[in-house]
Z-matrix of the N, CA and C atoms (Angstrom, degrees):
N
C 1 1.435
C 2 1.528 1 111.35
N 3 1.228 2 121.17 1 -26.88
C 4 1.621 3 132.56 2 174.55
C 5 1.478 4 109.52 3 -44.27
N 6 1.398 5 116.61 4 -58.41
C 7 1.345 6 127.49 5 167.44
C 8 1.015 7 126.66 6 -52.04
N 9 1.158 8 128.46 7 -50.35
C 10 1.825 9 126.00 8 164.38
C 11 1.398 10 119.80 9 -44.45
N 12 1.502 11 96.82 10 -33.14
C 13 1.896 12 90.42 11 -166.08
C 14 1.476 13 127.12 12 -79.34
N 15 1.718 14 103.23 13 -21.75
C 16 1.680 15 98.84 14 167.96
C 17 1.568 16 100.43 15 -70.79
N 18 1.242 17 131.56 16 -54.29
C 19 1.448 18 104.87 17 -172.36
C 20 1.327 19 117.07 18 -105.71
N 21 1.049 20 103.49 19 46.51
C 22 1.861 21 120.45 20 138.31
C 23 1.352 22 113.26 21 -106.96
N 24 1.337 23 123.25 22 -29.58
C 25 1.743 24 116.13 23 153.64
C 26 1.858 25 128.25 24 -67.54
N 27 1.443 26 85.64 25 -12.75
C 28 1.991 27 77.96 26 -173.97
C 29 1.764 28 87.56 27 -97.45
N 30 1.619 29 137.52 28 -31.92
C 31 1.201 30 140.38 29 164.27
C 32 1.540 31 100.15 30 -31.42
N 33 1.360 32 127.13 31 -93.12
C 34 1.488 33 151.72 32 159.08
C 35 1.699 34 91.55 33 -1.95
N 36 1.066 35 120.00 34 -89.88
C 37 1.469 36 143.29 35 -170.35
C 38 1.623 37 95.72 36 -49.46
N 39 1.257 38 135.24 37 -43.08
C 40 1.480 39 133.84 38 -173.36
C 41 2.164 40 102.36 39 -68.59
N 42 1.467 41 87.28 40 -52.44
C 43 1.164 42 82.40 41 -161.79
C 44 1.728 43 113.69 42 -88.35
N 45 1.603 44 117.12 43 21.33
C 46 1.442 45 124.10 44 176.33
C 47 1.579 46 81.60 45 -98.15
N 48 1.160 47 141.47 46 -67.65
C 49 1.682 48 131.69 47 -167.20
C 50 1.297 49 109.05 48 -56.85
N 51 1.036 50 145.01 49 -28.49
C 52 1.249 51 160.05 50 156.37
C 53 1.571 52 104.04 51 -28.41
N 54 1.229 53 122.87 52 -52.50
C 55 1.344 54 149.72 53 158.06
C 56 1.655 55 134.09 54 -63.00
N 57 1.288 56 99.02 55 -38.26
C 58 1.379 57 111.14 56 169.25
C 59 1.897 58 116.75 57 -54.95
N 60 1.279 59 118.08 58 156.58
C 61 0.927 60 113.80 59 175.43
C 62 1.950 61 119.97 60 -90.64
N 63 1.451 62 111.98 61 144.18
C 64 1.213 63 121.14 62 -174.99
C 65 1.729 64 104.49 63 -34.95
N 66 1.490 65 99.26 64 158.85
C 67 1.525 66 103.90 65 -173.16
C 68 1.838 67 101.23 66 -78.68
N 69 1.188 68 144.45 67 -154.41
C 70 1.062 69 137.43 68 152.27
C 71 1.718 70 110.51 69 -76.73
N 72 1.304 71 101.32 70 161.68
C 73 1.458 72 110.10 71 166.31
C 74 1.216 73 144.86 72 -109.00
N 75 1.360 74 126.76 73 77.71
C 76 1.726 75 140.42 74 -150.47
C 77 1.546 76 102.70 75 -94.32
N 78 1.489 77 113.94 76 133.37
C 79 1.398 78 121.39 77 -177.49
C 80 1.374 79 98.43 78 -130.69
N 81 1.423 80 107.04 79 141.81
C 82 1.305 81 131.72 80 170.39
C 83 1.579 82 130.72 81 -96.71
N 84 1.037 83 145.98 82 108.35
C 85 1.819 84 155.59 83 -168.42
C 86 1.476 85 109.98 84 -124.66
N 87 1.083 86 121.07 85 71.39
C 88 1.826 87 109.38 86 177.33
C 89 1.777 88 92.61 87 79.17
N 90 1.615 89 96.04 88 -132.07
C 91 1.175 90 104.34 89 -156.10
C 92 1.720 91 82.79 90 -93.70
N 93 1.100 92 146.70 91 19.58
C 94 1.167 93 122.07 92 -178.01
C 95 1.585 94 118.18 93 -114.34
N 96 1.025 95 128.40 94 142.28
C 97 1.512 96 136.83 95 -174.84
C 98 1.522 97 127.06 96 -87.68
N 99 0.837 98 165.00 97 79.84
C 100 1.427 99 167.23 98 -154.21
C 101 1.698 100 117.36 99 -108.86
N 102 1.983 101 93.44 100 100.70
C 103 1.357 102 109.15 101 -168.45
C 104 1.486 103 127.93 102 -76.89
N 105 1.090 104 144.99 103 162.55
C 106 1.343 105 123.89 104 162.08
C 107 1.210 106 130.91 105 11.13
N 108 1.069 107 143.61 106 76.75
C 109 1.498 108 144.99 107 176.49
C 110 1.329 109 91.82 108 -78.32
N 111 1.673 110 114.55 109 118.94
C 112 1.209 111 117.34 110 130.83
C 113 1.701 112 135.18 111 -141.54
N 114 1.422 113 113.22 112 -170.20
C 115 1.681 114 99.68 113 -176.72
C 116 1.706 115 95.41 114 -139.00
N 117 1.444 116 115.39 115 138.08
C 118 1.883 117 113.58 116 158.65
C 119 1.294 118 116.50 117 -43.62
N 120 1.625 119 130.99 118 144.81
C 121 1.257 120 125.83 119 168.78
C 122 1.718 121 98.72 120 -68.78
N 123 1.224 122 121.02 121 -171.46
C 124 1.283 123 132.38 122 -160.05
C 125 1.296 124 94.73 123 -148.27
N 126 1.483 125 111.20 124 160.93
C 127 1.167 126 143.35 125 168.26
C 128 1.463 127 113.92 126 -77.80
N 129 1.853 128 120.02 127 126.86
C 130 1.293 129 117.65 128 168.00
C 131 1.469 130 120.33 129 -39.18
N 132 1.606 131 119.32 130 129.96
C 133 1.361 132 127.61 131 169.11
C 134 1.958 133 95.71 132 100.17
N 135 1.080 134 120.26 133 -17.77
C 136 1.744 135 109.95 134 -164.18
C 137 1.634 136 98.49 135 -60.48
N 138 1.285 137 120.70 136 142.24
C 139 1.564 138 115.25 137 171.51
C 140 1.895 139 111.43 138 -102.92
N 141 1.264 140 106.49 139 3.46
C 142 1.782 141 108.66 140 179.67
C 143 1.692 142 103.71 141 -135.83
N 144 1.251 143 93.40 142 152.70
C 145 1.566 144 113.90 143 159.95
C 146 1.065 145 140.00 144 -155.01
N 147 1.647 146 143.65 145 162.23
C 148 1.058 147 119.16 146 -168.59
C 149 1.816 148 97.18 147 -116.14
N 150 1.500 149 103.12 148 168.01
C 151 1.115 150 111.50 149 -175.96
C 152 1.692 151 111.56 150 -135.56
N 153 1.221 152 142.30 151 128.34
C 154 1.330 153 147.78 152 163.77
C 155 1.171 154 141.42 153 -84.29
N 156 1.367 155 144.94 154 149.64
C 157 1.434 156 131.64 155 168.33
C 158 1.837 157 123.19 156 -153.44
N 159 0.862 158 135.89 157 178.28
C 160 1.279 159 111.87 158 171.30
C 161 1.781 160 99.14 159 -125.17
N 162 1.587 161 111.49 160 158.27
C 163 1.312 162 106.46 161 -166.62
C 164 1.696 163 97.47 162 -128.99
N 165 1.309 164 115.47 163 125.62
C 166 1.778 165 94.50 164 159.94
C 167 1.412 166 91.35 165 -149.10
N 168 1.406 167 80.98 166 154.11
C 169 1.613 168 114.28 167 -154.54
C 170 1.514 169 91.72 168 -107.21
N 171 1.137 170 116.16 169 120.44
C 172 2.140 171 116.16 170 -174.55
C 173 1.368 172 89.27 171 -119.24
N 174 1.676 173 135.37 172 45.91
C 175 1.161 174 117.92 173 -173.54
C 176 1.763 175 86.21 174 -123.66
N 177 1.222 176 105.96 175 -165.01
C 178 1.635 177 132.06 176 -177.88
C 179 1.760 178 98.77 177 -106.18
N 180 1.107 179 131.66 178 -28.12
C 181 1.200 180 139.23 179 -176.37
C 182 1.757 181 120.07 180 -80.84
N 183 1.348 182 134.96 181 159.38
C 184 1.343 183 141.20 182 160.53
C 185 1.379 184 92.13 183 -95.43
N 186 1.648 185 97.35 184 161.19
C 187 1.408 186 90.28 185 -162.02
C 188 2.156 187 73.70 186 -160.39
N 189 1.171 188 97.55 187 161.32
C 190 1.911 189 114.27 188 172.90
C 191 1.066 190 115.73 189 -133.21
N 192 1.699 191 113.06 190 123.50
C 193 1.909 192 110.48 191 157.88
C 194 1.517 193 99.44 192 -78.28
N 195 1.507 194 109.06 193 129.60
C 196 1.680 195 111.44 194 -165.19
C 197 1.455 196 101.40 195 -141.86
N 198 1.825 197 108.40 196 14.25
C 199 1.893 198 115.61 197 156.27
C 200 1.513 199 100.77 198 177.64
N 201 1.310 200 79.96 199 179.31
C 202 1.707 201 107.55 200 -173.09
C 203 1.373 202 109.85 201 -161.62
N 204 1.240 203 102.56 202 126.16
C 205 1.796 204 124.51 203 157.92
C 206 1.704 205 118.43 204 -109.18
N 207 1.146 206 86.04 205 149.25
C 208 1.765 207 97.49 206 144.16
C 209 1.766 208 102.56 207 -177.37
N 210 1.407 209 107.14 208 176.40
C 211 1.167 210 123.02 209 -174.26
C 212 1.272 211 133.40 210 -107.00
N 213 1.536 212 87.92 211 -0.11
C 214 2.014 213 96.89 212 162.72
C 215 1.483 214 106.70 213 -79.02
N 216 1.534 215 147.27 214 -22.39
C 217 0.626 216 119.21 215 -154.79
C 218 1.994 217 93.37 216 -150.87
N 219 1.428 218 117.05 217 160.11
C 220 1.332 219 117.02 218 -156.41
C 221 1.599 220 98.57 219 -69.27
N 222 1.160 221 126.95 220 -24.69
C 223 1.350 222 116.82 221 -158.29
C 224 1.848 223 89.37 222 -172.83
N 225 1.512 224 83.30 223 127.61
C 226 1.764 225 102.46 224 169.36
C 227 1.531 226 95.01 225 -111.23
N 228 1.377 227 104.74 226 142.65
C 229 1.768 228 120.03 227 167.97
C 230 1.647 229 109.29 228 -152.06
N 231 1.363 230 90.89 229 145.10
C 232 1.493 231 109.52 230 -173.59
C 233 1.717 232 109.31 231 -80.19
N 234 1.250 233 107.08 232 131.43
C 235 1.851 234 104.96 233 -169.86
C 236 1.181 235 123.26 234 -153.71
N 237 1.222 236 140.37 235 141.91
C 238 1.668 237 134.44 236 -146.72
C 239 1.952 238 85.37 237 -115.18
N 240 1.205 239 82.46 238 154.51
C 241 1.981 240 82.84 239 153.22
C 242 1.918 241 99.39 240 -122.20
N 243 1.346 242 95.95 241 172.14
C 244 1.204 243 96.68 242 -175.79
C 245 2.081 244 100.54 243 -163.72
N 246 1.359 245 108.82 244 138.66
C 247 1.366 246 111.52 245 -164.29
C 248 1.575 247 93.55 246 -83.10
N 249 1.118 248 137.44 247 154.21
C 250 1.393 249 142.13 248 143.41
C 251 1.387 250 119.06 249 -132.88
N 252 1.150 251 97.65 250 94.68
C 253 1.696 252 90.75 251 -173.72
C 254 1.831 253 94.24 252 104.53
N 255 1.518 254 94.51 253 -146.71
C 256 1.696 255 126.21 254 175.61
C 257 1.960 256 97.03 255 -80.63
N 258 1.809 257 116.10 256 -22.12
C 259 1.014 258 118.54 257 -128.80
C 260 1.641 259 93.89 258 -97.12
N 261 1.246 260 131.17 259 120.75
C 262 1.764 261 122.09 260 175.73
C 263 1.550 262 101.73 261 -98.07
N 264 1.774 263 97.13 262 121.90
C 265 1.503 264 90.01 263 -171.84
C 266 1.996 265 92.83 264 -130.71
N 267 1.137 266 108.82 265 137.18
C 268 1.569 267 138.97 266 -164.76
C 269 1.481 268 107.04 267 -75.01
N 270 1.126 269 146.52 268 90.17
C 271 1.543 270 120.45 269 165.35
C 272 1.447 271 114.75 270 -127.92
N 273 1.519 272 115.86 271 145.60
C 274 1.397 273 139.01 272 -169.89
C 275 1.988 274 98.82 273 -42.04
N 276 1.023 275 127.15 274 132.17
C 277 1.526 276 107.60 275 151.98
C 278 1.729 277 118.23 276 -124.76
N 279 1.098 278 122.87 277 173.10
C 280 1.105 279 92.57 278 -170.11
C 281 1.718 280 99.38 279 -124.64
N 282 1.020 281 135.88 280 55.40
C 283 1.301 282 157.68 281 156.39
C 284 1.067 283 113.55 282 -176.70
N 285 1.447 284 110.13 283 157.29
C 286 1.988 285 129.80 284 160.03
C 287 1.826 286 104.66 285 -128.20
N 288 1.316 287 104.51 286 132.25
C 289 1.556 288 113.39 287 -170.39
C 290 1.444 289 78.39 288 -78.44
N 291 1.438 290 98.26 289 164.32
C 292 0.976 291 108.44 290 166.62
C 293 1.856 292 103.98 291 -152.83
N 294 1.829 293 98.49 292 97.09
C 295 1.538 294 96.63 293 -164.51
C 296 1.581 295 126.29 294 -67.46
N 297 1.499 296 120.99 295 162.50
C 298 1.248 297 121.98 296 174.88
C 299 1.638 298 122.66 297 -61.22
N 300 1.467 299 129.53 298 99.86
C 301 1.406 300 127.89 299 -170.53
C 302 1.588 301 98.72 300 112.94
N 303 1.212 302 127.01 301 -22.65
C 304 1.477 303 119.07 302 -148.65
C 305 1.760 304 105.29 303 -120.52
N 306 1.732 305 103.28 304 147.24
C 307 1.095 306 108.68 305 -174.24
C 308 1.652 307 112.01 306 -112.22
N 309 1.271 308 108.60 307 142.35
C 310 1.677 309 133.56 308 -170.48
C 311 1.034 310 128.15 309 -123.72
N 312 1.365 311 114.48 310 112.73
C 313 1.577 312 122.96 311 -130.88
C 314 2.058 313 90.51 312 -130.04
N 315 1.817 314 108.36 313 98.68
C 316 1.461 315 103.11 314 -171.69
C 317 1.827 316 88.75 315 -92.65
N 318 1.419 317 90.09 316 113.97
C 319 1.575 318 107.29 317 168.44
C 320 1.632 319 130.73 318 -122.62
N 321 1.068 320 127.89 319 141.63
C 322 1.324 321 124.73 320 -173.09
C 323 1.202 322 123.02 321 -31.86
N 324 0.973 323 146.98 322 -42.94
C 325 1.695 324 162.03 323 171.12
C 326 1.926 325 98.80 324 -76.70
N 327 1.223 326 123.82 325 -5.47
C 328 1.593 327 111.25 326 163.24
C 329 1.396 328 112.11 327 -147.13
N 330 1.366 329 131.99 328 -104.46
C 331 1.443 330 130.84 329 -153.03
C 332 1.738 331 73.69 330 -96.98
N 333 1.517 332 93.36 331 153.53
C 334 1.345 333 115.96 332 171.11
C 335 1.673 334 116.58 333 -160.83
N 336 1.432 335 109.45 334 177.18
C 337 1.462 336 98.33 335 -179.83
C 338 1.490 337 80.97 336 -117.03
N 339 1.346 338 101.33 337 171.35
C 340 1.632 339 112.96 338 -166.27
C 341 1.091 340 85.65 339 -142.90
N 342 1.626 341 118.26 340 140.97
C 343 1.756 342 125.85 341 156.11
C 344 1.356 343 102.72 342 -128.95
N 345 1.112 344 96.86 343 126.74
C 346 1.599 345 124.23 344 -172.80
C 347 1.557 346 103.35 345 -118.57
N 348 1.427 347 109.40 346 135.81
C 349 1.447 348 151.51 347 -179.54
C 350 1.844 349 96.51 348 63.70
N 351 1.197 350 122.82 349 77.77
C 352 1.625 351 129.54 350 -176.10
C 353 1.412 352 108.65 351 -76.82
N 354 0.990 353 112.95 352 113.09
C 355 2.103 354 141.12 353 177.68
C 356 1.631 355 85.19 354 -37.81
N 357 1.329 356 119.01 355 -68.64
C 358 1.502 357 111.91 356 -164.13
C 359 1.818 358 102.00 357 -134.58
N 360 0.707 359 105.51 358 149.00
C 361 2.059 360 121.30 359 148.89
C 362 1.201 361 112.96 360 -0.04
N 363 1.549 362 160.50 361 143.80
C 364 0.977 363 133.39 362 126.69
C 365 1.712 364 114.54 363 -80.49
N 366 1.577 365 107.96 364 151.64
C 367 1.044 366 109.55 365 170.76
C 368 1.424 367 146.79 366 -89.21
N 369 1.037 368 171.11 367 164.24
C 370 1.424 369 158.33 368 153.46
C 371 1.769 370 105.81 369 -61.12
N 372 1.343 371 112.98 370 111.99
C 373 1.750 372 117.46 371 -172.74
C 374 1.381 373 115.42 372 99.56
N 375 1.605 374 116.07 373 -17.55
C 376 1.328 375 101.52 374 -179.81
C 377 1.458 376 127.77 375 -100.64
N 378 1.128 377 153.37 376 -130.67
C 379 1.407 378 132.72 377 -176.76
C 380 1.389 379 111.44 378 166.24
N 381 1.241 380 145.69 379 134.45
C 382 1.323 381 153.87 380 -126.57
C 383 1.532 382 107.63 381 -161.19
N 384 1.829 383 121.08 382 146.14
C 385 1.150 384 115.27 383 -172.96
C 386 2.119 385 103.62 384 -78.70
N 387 0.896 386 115.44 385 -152.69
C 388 1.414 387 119.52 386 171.31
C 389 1.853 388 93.28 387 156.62
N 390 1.542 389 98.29 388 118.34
C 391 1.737 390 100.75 389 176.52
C 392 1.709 391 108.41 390 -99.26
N 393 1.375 392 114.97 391 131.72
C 394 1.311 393 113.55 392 -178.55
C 395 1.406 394 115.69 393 -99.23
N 396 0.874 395 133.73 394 133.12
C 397 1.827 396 137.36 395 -179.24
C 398 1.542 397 114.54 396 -152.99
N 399 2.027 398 75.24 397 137.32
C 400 1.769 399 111.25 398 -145.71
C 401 1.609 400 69.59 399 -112.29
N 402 1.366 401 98.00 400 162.01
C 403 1.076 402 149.19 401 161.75
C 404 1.962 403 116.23 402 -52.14
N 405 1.415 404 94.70 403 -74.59
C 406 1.658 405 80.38 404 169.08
C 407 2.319 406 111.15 405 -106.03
N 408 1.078 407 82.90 406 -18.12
C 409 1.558 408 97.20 407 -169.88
C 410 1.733 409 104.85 408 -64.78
N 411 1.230 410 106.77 409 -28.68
C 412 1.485 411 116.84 410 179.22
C 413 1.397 412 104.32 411 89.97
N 414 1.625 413 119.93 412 -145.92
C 415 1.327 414 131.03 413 -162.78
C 416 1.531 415 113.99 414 -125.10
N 417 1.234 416 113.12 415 126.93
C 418 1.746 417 123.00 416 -165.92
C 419 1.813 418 111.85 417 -127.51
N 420 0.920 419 115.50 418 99.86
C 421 1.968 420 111.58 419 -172.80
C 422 1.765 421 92.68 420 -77.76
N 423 1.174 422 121.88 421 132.53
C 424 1.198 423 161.63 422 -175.51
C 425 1.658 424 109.45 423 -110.28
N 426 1.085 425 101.47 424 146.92
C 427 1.743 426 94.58 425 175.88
C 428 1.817 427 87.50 426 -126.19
N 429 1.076 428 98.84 427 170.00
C 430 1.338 429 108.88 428 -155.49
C 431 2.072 430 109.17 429 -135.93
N 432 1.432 431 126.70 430 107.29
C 433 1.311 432 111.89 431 -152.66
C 434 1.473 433 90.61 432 -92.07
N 435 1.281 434 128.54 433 171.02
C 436 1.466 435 148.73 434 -173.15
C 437 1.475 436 104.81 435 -105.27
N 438 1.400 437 138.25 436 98.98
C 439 1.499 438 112.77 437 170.26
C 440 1.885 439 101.91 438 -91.24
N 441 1.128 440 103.44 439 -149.84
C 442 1.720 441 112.90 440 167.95
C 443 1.335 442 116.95 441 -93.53
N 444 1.179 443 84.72 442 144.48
C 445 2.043 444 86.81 443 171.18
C 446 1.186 445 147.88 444 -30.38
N 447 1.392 446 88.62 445 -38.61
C 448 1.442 447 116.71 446 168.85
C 449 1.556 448 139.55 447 -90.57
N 450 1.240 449 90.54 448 -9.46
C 451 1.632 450 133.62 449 -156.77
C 452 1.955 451 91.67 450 -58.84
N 453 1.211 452 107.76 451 127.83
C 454 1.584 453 110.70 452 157.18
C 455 1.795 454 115.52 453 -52.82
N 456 1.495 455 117.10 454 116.76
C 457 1.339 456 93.20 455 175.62
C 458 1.494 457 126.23 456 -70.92
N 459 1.515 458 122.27 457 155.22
C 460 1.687 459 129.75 458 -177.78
C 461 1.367 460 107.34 459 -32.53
N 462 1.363 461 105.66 460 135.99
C 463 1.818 462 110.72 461 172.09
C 464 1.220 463 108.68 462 -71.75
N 465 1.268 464 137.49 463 -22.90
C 466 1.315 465 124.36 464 162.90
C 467 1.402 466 113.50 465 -76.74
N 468 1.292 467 154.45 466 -6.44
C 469 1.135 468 136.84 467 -179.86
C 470 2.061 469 104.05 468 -98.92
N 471 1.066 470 108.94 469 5.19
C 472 1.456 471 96.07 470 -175.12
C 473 1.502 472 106.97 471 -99.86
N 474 1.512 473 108.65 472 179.63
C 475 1.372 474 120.57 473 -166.20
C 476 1.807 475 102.98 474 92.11
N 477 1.488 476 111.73 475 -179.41
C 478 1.528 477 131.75 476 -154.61
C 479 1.672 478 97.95 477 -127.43
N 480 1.078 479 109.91 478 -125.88
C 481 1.367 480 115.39 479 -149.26
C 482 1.628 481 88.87 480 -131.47
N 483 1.802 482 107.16 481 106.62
C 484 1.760 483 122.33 482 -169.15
C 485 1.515 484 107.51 483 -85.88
N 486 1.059 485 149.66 484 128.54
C 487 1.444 486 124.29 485 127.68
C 488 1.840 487 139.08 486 -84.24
């Protein structure tokens, strides 16, 4: 019985990570870092969503996210929210600096990516490509994880714009 039990513990142990959730997802471009990308699942029938990430730039240079793709959905665009009033109003921009030393954090309440007219649903667990392109850094595809709707967003993706 001695023999069974280490690998009936690494069995046990295989199939609890098996289960666990993915580690985070950090991407590298030059000097720039690309944190957790993720987006809320959505509600059947929604045609938009937003998507987040955190950005820091460990270079000597300024640097711009100046687009976004992916292929779940007809058109990705880069877009700030902004309070006026009681009133949260959405508009397209067409860059995000992204300063030298400093980290940039696209969160629901500011810069965000937007996908507009979405092929299907997103899900809770599933995860989608989305290519980001800078200005001098060039173009990097990112995959992007799905939490829940409700879901607290990642502690690494929060905060604004660090020096």
């Amino acid at each position: 019985m001695h023999r069974l039990q280490p690998w009936l513990c690494a069995f046990v142990a295989a199939l609890a990570l098996a289960g666990a959730p993915a580690e985070a997802r950090d991407y590298s471009l030059g000097a720039l870092r690309i944190v957790e990308p993720y987006a809320r699942a959505t509600p059947p029938g929604a045609r938009t969503a937003g998507a987040w990430l955190r950005i820091e730039n460990r270079g000597t240079a300024n640097d711009e996210l100046v687009g976004v793709a992916s292929p779940i959905a007809d058109s990705a665009e880069l877009h700030v929210m902004r309070m006026e009033g009681t009133v949260a109003r959405m508009r397209p921009v067409g860059a995000i600096g992204i300063p030298a030393g400093a980290v940039v954090a696209l969160v629901p309440s500011g810069y965000h990516v937007m996908l507009v007219g979405l092929h299907q649903p997103l899900v809770e667990g599933g995860n989608f490509p989305l290519t980001l392109s800078f200005a001098k850094a060039g173009k990097i595809e990112v995959e992007v994880s799905v939490i829940a709707l409700d879901a607290a967003a990642p502690a690494a993706s929060a905060g604004h714009i660090h020096r």
